[in-house]
N, C-alpha and C positions, 0 to 999 in steps of 0.2 A: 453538466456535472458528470455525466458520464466518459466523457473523453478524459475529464480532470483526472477524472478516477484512475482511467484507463492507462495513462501515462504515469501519472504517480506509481501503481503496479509496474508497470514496467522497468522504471525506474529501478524502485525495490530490487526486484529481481537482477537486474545486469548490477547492483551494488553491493548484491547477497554472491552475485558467482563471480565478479572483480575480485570478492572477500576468498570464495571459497578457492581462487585460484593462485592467492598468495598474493595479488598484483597490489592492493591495497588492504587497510588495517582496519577495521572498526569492531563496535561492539555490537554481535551480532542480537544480541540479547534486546537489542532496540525495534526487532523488527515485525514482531508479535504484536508487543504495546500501539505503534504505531499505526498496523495495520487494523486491528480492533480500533481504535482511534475514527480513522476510516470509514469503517465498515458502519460504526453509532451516527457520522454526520452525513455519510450519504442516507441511512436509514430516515434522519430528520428532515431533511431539505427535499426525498422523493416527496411524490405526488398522490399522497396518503395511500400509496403499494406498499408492499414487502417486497417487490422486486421492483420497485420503480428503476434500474441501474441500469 
């Protein structure tokens, strides 16, 4: 889960600065929700931590 995580971030990030740098269009407004999305099913799936990540 962690790698998943890891790469999903990543992701985000080069498709938040593709956005910020003109080269592509999206709606930034997606990447809050999504990232909280995230954050609730890694928190379920660790290994009853708060930091299981």
């Amino acid at each position: 889960m962690r790698i998943t995580t890891g790469v999903f971030l990543i992701l985000i990030g080069a498709l938040w600065l593709l956005e910020m740098l003109g080269i592509i269009h999206f709606n930034i407004c997606l990447i809050g929700p999504v990232l909280l999305i995230v954050a609730g099913v890694a928190l379920l799936v660790s290994k009853n931590t708060w930091f299981g990540w």
